[in-house]
C-alpha positions in Angstrom: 15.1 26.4 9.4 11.4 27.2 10.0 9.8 27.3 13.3 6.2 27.8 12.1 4.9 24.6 11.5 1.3 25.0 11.5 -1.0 26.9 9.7 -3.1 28.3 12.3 -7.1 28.6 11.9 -8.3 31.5 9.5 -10.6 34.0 9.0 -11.6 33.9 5.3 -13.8 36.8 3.9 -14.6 36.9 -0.1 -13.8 40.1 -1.9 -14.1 41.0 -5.5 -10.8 40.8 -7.5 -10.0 43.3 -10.1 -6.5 42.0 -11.2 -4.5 43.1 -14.1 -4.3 40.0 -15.1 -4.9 37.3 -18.5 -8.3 36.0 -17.4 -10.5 33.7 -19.6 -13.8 34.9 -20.7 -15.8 32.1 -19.3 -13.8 32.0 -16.0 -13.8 34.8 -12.7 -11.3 35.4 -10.1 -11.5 35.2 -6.9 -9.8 36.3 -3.6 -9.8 34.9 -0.3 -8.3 36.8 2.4 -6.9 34.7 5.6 -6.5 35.5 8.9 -6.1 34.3 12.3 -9.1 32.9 14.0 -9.8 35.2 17.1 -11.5 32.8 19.2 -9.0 33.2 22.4 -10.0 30.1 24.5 -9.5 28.3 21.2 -5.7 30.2 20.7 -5.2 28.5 23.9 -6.1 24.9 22.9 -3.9 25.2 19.9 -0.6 26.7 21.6 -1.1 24.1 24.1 -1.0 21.7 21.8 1.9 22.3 19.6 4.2 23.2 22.2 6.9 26.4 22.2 6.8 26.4 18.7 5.4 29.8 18.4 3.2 32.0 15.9 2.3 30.1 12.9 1.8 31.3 9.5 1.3 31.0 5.8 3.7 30.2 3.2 5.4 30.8 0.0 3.5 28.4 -2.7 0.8 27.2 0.2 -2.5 26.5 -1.8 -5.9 25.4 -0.7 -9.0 23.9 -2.3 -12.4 25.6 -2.8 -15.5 23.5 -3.6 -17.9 25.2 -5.8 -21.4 24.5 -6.4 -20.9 22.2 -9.3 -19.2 19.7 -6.8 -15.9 20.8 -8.3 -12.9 21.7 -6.2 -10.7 24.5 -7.2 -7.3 25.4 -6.9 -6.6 28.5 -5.2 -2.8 30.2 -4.8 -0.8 32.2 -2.1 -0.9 35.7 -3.9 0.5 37.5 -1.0 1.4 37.3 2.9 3.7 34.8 2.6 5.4 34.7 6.4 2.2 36.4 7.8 -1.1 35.4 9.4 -3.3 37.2 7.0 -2.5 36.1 3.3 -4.5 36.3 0.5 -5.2 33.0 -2.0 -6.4 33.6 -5.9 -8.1 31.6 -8.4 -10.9 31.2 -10.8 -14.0 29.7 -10.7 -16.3 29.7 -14.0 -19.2 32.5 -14.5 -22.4 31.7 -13.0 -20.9 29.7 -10.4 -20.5 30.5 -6.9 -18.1 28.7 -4.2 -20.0 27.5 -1.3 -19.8 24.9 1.8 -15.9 23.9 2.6 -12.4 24.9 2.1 -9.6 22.4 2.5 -5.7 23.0 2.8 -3.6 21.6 1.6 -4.5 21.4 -2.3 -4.6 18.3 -3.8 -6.9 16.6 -6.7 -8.0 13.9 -4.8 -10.6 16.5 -2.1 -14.1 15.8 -3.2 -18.1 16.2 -2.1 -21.0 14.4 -1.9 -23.9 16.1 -0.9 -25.2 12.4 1.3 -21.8 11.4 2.2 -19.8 15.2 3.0 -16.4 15.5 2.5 -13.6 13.2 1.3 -10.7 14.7 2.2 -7.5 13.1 0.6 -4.2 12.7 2.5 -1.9 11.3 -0.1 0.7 8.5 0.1 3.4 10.6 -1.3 4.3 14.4 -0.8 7.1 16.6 -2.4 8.8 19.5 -0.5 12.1 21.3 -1.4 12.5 23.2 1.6 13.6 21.8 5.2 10.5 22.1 8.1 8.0 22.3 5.1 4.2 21.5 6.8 1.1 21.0 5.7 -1.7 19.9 8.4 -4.8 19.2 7.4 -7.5 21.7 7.6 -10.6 22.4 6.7 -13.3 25.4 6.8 -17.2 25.8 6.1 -19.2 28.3 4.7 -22.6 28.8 3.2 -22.4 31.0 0.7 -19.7 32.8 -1.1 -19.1 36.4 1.0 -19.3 34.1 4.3 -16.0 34.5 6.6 -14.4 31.5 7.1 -12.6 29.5 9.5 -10.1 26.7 9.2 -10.1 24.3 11.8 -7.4 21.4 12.2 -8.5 17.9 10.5 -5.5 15.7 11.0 -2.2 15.7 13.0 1.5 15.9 11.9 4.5 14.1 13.3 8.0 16.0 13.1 10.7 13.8 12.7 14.4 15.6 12.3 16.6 13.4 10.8 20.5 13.7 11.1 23.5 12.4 8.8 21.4 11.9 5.7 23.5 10.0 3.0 24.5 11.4 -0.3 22.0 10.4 -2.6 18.5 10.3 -0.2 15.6 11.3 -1.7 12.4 10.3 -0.2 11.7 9.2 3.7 8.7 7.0 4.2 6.2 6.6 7.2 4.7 3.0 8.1 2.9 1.8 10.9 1.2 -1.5 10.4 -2.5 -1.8 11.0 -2.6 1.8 10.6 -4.2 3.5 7.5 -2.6 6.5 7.3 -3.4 8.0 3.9 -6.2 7.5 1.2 -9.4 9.4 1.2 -11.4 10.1 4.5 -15.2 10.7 4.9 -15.8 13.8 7.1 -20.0 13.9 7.3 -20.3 17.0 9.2 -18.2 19.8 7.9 -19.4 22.1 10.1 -18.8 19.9 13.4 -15.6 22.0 15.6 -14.2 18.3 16.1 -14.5 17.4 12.0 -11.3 15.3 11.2 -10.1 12.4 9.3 -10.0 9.5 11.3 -7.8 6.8 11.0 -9.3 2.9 11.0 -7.4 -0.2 10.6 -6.3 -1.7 7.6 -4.7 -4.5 6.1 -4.6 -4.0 3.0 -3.4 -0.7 1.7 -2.6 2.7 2.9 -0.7 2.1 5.4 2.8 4.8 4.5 3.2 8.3 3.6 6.4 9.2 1.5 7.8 12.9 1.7 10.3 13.5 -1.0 12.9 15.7 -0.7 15.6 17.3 -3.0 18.9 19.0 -2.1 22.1 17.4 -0.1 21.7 18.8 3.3 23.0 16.5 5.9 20.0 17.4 8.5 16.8 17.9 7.7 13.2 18.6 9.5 10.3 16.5 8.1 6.2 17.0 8.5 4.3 14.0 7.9 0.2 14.7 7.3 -1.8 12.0 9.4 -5.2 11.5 10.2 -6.2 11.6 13.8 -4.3 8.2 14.6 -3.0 5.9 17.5 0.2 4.4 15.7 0.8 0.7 16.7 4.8 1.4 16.5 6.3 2.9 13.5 9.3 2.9 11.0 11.1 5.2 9.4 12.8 4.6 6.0 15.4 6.4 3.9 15.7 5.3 0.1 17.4 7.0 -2.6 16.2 8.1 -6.3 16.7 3.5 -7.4 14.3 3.0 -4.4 17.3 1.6 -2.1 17.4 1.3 1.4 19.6 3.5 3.3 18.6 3.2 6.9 16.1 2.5 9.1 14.7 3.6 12.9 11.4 1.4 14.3 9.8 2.9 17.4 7.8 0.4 18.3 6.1 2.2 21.7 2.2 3.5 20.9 1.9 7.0 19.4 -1.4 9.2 19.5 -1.5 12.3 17.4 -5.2 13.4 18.0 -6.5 16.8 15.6 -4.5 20.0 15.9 -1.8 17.5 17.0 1.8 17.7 16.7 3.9 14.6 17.7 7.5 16.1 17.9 10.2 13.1 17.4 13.7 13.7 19.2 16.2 14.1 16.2 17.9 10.6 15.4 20.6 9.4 13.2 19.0 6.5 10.9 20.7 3.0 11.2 22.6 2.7 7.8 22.2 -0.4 5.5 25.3 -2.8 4.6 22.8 -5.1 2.6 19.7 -4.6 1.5 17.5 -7.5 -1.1 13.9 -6.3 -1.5 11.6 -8.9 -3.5 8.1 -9.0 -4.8 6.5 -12.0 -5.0 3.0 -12.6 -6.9 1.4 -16.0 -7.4 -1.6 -15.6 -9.7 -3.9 -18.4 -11.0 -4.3 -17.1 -14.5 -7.7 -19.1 -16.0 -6.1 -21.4 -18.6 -3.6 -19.5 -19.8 -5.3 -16.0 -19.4 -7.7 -17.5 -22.2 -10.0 -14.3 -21.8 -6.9 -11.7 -22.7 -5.4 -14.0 -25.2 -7.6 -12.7 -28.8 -6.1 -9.2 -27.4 -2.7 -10.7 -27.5 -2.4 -11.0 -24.0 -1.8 -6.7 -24.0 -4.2 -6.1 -21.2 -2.3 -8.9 -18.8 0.7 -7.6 -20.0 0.0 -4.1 -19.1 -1.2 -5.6 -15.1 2.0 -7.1 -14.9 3.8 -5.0 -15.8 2.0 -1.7 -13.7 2.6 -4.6 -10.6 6.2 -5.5 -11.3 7.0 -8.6 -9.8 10.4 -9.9 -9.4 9.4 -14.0 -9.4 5.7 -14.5 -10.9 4.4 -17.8 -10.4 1.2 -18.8 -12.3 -1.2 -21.4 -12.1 -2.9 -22.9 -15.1 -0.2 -21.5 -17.4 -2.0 -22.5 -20.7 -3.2 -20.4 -23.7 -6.1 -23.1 -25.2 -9.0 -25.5 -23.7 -8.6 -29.0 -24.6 -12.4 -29.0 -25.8 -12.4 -25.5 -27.4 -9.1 -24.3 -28.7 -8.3 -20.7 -29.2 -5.8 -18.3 -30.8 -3.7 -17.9 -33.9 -2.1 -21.8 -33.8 -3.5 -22.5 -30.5 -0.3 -22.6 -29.2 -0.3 -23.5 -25.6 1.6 -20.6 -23.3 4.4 -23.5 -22.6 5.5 -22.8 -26.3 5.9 -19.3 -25.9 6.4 -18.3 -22.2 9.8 -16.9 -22.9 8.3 -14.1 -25.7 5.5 -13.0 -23.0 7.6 -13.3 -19.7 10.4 -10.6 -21.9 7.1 -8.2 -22.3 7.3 -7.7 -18.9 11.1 -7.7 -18.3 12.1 -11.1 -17.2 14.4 -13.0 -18.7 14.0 -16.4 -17.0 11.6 -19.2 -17.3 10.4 -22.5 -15.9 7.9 -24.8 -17.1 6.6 -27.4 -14.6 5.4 -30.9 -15.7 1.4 -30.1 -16.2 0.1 -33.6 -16.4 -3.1 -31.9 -16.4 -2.6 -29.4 -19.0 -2.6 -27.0 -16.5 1.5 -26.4 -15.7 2.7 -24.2 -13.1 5.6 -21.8 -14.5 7.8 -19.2 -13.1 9.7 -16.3 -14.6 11.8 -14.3 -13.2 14.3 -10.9 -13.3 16.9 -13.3 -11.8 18.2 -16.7 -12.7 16.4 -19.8 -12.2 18.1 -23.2 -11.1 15.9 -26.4 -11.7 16.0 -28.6 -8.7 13.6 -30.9 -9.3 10.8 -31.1 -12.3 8.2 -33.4 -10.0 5.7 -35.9 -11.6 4.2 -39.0 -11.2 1.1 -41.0 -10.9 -0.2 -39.2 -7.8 0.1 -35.6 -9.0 -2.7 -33.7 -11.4 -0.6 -30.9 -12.0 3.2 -31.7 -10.8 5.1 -29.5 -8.5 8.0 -27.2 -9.6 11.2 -27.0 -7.5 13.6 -24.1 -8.1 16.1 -22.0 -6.7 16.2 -18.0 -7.1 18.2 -15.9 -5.1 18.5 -18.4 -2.7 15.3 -18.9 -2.4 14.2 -23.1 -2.3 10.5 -22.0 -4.1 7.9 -24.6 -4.2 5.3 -24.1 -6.9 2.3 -26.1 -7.6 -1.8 -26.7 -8.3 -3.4 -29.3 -6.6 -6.2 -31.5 -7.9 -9.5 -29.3 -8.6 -12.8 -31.3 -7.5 -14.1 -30.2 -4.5 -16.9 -30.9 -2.3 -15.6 -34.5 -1.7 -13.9 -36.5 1.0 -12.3 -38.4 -2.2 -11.0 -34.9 -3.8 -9.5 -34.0 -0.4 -7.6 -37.4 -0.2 -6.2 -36.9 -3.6 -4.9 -33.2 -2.4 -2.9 -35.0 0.3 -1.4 -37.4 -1.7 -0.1 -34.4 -3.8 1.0 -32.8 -0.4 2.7 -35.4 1.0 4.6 -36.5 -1.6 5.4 -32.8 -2.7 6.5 -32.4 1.0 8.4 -35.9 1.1 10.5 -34.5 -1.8 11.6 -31.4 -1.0 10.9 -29.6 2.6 11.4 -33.2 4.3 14.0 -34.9 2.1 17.3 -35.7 3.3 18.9 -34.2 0.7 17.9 -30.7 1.2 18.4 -30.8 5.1 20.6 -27.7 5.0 18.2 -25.7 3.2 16.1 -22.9 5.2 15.1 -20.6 2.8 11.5 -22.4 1.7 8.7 -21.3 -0.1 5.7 -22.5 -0.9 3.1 -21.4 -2.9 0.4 -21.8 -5.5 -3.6 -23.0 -5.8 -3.7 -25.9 -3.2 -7.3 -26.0 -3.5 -8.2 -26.9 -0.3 -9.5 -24.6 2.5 -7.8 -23.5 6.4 -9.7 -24.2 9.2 -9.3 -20.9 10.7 -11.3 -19.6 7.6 -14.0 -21.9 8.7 -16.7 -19.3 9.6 -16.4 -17.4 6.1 -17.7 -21.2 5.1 -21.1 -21.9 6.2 -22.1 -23.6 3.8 -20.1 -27.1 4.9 -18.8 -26.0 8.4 -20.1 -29.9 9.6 -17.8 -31.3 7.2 -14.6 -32.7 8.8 -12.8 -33.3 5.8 -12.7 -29.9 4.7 -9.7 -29.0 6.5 -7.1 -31.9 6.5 -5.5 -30.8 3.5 -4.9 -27.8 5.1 -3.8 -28.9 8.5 -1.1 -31.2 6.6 0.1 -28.2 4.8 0.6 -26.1 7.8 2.0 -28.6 10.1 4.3 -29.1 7.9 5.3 -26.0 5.8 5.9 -23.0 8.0 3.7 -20.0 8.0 0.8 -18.9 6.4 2.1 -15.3 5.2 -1.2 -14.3 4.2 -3.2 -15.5 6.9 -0.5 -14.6 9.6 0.8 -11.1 8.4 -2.8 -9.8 8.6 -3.8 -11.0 12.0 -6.1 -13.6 10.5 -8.7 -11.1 8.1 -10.4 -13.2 6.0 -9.0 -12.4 2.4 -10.7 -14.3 -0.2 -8.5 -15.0 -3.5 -11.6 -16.2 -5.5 -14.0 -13.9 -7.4 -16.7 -12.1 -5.3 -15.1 -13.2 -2.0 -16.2 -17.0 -1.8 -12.4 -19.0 -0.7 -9.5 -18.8 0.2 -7.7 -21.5 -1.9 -4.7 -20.0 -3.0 -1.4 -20.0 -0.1 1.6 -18.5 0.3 3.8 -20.6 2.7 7.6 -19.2 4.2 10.0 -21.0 6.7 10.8 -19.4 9.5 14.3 -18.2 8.0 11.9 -16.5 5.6 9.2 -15.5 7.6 10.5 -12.5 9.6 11.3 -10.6 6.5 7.8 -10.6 4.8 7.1 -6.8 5.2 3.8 -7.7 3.1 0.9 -10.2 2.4 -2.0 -9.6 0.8 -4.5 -10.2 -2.4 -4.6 -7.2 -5.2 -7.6 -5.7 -6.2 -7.8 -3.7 -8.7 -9.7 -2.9 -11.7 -8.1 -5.8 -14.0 -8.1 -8.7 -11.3 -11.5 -7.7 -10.0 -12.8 -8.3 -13.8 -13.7 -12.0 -13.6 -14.8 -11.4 -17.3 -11.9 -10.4 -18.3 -9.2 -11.9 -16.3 -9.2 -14.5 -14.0 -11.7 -16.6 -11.5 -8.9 -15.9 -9.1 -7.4 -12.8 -7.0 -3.6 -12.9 -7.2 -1.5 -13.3 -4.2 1.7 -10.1 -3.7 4.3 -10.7 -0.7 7.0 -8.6 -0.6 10.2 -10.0 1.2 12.7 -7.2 2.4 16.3 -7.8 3.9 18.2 -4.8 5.6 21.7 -6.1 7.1 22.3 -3.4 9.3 25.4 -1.6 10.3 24.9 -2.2 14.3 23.8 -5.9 14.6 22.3 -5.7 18.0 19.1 -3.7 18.4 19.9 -2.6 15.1 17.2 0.0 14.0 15.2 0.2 17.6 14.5 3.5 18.5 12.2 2.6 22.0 10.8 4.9 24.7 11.9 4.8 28.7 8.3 3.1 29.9 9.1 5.2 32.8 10.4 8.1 31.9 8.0 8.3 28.2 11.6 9.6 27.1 13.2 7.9 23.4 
């Protein structure tokens, strides 16, 4: 097992390359020759910080990334040296192009330059390495011109974790810590700056794990996760095989800094293994009548979303293919009439239909099997309210009435409420349920969003749809998971109407909340008026029920 984690600072000079090798008329290679950096009080700040680890060096298939003076990054190889501290890296850059102002290590597609903004240097969700100990810190080096030396410099941190009794069949090992982004693309203004790094901010959205996968069957192994400069708010460790099943689990949940040239060294650990596991994605999406904009294209572009977000249970709102006043598609048939044919396009094989007074039903499908509870209609409702079981699961779906602006609209929301409420959550005959959901466009805005509303903050009435729903239905996952950021699920950011509800049997197993953006929701032309709603509820039974999974530090000793 290696020793040399790091890839300590180098001297890079530029050197003519006369290779006996296959080279492309319209391209030139190019050498780089590394070496140590020299600068001794600066040896000193780097052995001090990694520790009794001793020299460091370049290895086999290393690679780094070379920006030319197009704006293009280019790959550059590990020729020779390998196990060394001077090593020489190859590649080509076109004719009549020269490489100029920054070097990055490791390689990767995502580096890139803007000559206002700098460098945006990419620390990616998901590594591969086939070898045990395999590192890859972040560095970076500038230059002015191509001949310059060069000097790589530390721009993130790693965290060593060594990870004992591995299972037969692990393949990857993921990262979290929540709050934390820890990958994604990182400005770096001033490349020549000795402190340049990629900072971590918060998040709570998105980039928030790295994933190292691994192949062979050795029951120990050394891993190197990449971070930016980062105070972790706790931590987990996760161990999945090749089906994306849980295998074990540590969380640390004591404060972690791992500052630039840093290396946070992790006291080997045993993962706690899974009995059970039941991961779930949830997505509740508000689809526009029917996805009316997609459906001349045969529905193939909301299809393709769907299917790139893979939900397990898909609720939708407005589940209708035609407008009452202008109708549309081949036999305007209504999605009702044909829900089953577009849920099996994206692989589920279950569907509800609720009642839709309004033309307007809510439907679920599903990978798993759907009981009907209870198909709820009556005077008071504009849309009905769907009750079903999956998984055990008690799921709750429905669309409240749509006027707003109104003390009348509200009133006719909490009617809806109530009796929704009255007839499942609260009625006698479910009393031994605790698995509840909740979920759908309520229409109706929290009161804890009430500054992201200026434009009728005076108006009492605003909330008490709302404050009936919360008092009443458990937690807000959305609002709650993400410390209360304001995330808008209509276009451009103006509400927050859609919810996501979960009892408090469900609650502690929502890993995530949150709206997706992306380039098919954000297309109000295209898609939907609304944002769609993903939680993701995961279940580990653990092998050791007490303190199963906490790895914790002495607060006195700052021992694990």
């Amino acid at each position: 097992m290696l020793k040399r984690l790091l890839f300590i600072s180098a001297l890079i000079s530029v050197v003519s390359c006369s290779m006996d090798m296959d080279v492309h008329p319209t391209m030139r290679m190019v050498s780089f020759k590394a070496n140590l950096e020299e600068d001794e009080s600066q040896m000193q700040e780097l052995k001090a910080s990694v520790g009794e680890q001793g020299v460091l060096s370049w290895q086999e298939g290393d690679k780094i990334a070379v920006l030319d003076d197009s704006g293009t990054f280019r790959e550059f190889t590990l020729t020779e040296g390998a196990g060394t501290t001077a090593a020489t890296f190859a590649g080509l850059i076109p004719e009549g192009r020269t490489t100029t102002t920054v070097a990055v290590f490791p390689w990767n597609g995502g580096h890139s330059w803007s000559s206002s903004t700098g460098l945006s240097l990419s620390l990616p969700a998901e590594y591969a390495v086939e070898d045990s100990g395999k590192a890859l810190m972040p560095m970076i080096a500038s230059f002015q011109k191509e001949g310059d030396p060069l000097h790589f410099r530390y721009a993130g941190g790693l965290m060593q974790l060594t990870i004992r009794d591995i299972p037969s069949g692990a393949n990857a090992i993921r990262l979290s810590s929540r709050g934390n982004r820890l990958s994604g693309s990182f400005t770096i203004a001033d490349v020549t700056s000795a402190d340049a790094s990629a900072v971590s901010e918060s998040t709570v959205e998105a980039d928030t794990t790295v994933t190292v996968n691994f192949s062979g069957n050795a029951s120990e192994m050394k891993f190197f996760f990449p971070l930016p400069a980062v105070c972790l708010n706790g931590f987990t460790i996760d161990l999945y095989n090749a089906s994306g099943t849980l295998l074990g689990r540590k969380h640390a949940p004591a404060t972690q800094s791992v500052s630039r040239g840093y290396l946070l060294q992790m006291p080997a650990v045993s993962l706690t293994p899974v009995l059970e596991y039941k991961k779930l994605k949830f997505i509740e999406y508000n689809i526009l009548q029917g996805m009316k904009n997609d459906y001349p294209n045969n529905m193939d572009n909301f299809v393709a979303w769907v299917n790139l977000r893979k939900p397990d249970i898909f609720v939708i709102c407005e589940g209708r293919t035609y407008d009452n006043d202008n109708p549309i598609g081949n036999g305007n048939r209504p999605m009702p009439d044909h829900i089953s044919e577009l849920a099996a396009r994206w692989g589920h094989s279950y569907t509800r239909v609720g009642a839709g007074k309004g033309g307007n039903p809510v439907i679920v499908t599903s990978r798993f099997p759907i009981t009907l509870v209870q198909n709820i209609t009556d005077a008071v409702y504009t849309n009905g309210a769907l009750h079903i079981r999956i998984e055990g699961f008690d799921i709750v779906a429905t669309h409240c009435y749509y006027s707003h602006d109104s003390e009348a609209g509200e009133q006719k929301r909490i009617a809806e409420m109530e009796a929704t409420t009255d007839a499942t959550i609260n009625n006698p005959a479910y009393a031994g349920i605790e698995n509840w959901i909740l979920t759908g466009d309520l229409n109706s805005y929290w009161k804890e969003d009430k500054e992201h509303y200026i434009w009728h903050t005076e108006r009492d009435y605003d909330w008490i749809v709302q404050d009936y729903v919360h008092a009443h239905w458990g937690h807000d996952v959305l609002y709650e998971k993400n410390n209360g950021a304001w995330m808008p699920t209509m276009d451009h950011g103006h509400s927050r109407i859609d919810y996501f509800f979960a009892s408090d049997a469900v609650y502690p197993f929502i890993v995530e909340a949150r709206v997706l953006h992306d380039s098919f929701t954000d297309n109000t032309s295209g898609a939907s008026d609304h944002r769609p709603l993903q939680v993701i509820y995961e279940r580990a039974v653990f092998s050791e029920e007490q303190n199963a999974g906490i790895w914790d530090m002495n607060p006195v000793t700052g021992e694990w």
